[in-house]
N, C-alpha and C positions, 0 to 999 in steps of 0.2 A: 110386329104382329103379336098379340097377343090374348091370351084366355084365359077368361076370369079364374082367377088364385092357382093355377097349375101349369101354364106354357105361357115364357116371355121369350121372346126372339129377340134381340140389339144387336147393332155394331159394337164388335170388341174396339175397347179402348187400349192406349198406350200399354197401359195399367196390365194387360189385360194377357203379356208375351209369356212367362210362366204358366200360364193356365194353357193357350193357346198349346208351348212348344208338349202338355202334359198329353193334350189331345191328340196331337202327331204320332205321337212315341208309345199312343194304344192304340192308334189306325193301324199304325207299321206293325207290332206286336199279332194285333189280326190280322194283317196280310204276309204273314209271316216275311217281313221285310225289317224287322227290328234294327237285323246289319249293316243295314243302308241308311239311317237317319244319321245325319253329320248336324243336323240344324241344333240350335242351343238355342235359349232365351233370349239373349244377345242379338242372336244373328235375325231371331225372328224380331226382335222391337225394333233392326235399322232397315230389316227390309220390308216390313213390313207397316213401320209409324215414323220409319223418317224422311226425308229429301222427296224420294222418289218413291213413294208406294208400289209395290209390284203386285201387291194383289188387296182385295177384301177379306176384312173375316167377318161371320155373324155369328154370335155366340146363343145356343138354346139353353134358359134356365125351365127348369121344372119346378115347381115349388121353391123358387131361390136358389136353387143349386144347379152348379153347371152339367147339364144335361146332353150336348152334343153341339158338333158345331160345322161350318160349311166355310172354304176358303175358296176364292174365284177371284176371276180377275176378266176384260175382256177380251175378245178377240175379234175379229173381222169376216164375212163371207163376200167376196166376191161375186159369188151368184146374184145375193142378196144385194148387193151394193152396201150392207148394211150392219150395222158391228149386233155382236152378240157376249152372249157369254161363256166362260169356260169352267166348269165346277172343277175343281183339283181335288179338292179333296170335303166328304160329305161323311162324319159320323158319330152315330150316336154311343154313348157309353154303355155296357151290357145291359146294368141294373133300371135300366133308364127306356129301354127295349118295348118295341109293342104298344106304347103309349101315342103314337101319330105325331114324337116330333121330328124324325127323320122327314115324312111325307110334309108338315109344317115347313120345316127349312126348306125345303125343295119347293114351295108352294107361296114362300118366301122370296127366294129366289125368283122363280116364274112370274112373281108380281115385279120384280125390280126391274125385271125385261122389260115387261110390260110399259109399264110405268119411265124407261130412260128410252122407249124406241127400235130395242133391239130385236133381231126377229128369230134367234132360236137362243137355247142353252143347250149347251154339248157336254158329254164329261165320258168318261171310262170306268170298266169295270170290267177286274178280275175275272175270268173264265169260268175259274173253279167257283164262285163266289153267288151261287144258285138261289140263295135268300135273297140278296140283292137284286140279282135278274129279276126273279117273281116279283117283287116291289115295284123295280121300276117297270115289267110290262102291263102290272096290273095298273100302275096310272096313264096308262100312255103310249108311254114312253118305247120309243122301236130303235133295235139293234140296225146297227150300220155292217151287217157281215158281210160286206162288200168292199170294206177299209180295211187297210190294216197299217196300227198304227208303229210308227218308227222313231228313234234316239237316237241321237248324239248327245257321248257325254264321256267325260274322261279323257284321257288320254286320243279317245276317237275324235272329239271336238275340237281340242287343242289341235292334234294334225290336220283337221280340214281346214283347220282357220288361219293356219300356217300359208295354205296356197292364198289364200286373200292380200297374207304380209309381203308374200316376195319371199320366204326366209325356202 
């Protein structure tokens, strides 16, 4: 998607794990989660452009410059019978703010639904995180406060996954 000389939207390339792992590690930074990003360039180029892709990314240029970006991958609805999508992670850099590529990407996204079959896009957002709320309900978009969502991971995964081994 794109508009003339200031918003290009692509699929990130190989090329692309550096820039990507740059974007991670200023979402975390604003979600004050900085201490939980384990991910490196590395780990994002094998899992993300090699063998087995675990998810997409789409990179937002502004004027040539990278300007924000969205990682998703799908998922399935039973209700639906019918696969959808999952946004993990959706953001624009500060200086880059206000200009409608956050709403573009998303609206990017909403086309790739579209467009592969799928019949919703899901994703999460921070509590505390009130700009984003107003955004997404001003397009739309309606809160699930009737879910709540749950992990496994660590140490907690490793022991549930133990009862599956026998150990």
């Amino acid at each position: 998607m794109s508009t003339p000389n200031t918003l290009n939207i692509r699929p990130a390339r190989a090329a692309d794990a550096s820039l990507i792992h740059a974007f991670i590690s200023e979402l975390a930074e604003y979600e004050r989660l900085a201490h939980e990003v384990v991910a490196t360039p590395e780990t994002i180029q094998s899992t993300l452009f090699g063998e087995q892709p675990g998810a997409e990314v789409v990179i937002a240029e502004w004027q040539g410059e990278p300007a924000g970006f969205a990682l998703f991958f799908p998922n399935y609805s039973t209700f639906l019978a019918r696969p959808g999508m999952y946004l993990e992670d959706l953001f624009v850099r500060l200086d880059f703010r206000g200009r409608g590529i956050g709403k573009a990407l998303l609206s990017h996204l909403a086309g790739l639904c579209v467009k592969r079959g799928y019949g919703r896009l899901d994703w999460s957002v921070l509590d505390w995180n009130e700009p984003a709320i107003v955004f997404y309900k001003r397009i739309g978009a309606r809160g699930l406060d009737d879910w709540t969502q749950y992990r496994l991971d660590g140490a907690a995964l490793k022991s549930v996954a133990k009862l599956s081994m026998g150990s």
